[in-house]
N, C-alpha and C positions, 0 to 999 in steps of 0.2 A: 504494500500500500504506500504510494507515495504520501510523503510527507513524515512515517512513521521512522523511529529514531531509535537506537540503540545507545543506553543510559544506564548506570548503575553497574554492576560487578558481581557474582556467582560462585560459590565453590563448588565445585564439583571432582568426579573420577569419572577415567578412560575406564573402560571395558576388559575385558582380557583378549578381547578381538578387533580392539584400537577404536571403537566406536564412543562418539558423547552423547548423552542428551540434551538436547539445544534448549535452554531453560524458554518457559512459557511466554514471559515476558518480549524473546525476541523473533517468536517463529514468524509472526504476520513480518514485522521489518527486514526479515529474512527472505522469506520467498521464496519461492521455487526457482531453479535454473539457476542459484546461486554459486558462486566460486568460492576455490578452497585457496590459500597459496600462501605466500610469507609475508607478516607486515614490513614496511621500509624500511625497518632497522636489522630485518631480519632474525629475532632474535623469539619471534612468536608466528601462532597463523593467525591470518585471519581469513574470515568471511564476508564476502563482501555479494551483496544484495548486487540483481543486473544492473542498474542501472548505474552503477558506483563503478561497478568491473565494465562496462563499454566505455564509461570517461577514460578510467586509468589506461584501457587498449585503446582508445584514440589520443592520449598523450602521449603512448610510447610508438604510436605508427608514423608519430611525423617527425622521430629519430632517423634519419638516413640509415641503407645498408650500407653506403660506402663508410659512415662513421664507425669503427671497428672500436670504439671505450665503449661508445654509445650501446652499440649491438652486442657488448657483453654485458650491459645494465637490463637488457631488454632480456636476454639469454637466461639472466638471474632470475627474471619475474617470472617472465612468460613456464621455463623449462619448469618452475616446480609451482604452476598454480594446474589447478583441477577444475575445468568449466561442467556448465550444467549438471550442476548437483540436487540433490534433495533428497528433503528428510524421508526417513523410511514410515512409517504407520505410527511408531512410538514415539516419535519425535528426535530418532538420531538421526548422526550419520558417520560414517568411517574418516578418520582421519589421517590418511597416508602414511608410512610409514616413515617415507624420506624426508616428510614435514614434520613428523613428530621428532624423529631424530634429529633433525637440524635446531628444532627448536626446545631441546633439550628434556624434552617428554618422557615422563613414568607413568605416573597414574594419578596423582593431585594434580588440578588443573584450575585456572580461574578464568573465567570469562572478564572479558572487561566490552564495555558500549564507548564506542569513537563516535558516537554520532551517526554517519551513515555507514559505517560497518563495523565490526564488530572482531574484539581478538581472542583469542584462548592461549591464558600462558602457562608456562609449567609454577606451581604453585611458587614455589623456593627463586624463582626469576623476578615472577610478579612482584613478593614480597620487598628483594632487594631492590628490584627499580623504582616501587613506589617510598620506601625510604632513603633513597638518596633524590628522589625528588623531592620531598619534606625537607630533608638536608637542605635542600638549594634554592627553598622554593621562593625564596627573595630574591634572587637571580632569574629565575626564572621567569618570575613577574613583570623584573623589568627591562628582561631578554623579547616576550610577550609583546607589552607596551611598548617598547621602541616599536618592534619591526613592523604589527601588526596596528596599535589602533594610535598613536602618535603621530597629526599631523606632520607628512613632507614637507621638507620647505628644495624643491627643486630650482 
């Protein structure tokens, strides 16, 4: 459903056959035909709802092939996302192996809401990144406000 947003955060467990349950809260902003693949940092997955995953593929299609840094940026996203997904009847779904392993995956897991997609981290990741965000989060604020809402003066 456009307009609907992924918010809030989740504890949960993988499966023993690599599968999550996609909490209640996100299956409508979810959607069917959704993509599996690595967030930016690469350090989680995420989920990303069509209409989020067709921006982010028309931002990397107008990377040239002749640019060879570019085309291994594209390499990174593209080779380990997973299109046209969906949930199963219970409301899982499988989460690749190559993803889980890259993104440091056992079996505690946290959901976190970006807005319009959505990440799953490995609990003990989740924990340390959000406390060294606390750590910094005066920095951060005003890392924030410069770039983002701080009038230009061009």
């Amino acid at each position: 459903m456009p307009g609907a947003e992924f918010s809030g955060n989740y504890a949960h467990n993988i499966d023993p056959k690599g599968r999550v349950t996609i909490p209640v809260a996100y299956r409508e902003a979810l959607g069917d035909g959704f993509t599996i693949g690595l967030n930016n940092e690469f350090n989680a997955i995420a989920l990303y709802p069509v209409q989020k995953w067709q921006s982010m593929s028309e931002q990397l299609d107008r990377i040239p092939d002749s640019d060879a840094r570019g085309m291994a940026y594209v390499r990174l996203v593209k080779a380990f996302s997973f299109t046209n997904q969906s949930l199963d009847g219970q409301g899982r779904v499988l989460l690749p192996a190559v993803l889980r392993e890259q993104a440091g995956m056992d079996k505690a897991i946290r959901f976190a809401g970006m807005g319009r997609w959505m990440e799953i981290w490995d609990e003990g990741r989740f924990t340390a990144a959000f406390m060294d965000s606390v750590r910094d989060r005066s920095a951060l604020l005003e890392y924030v406000n410069d770039r983002y809402f701080s009038p230009r003066k061009d």
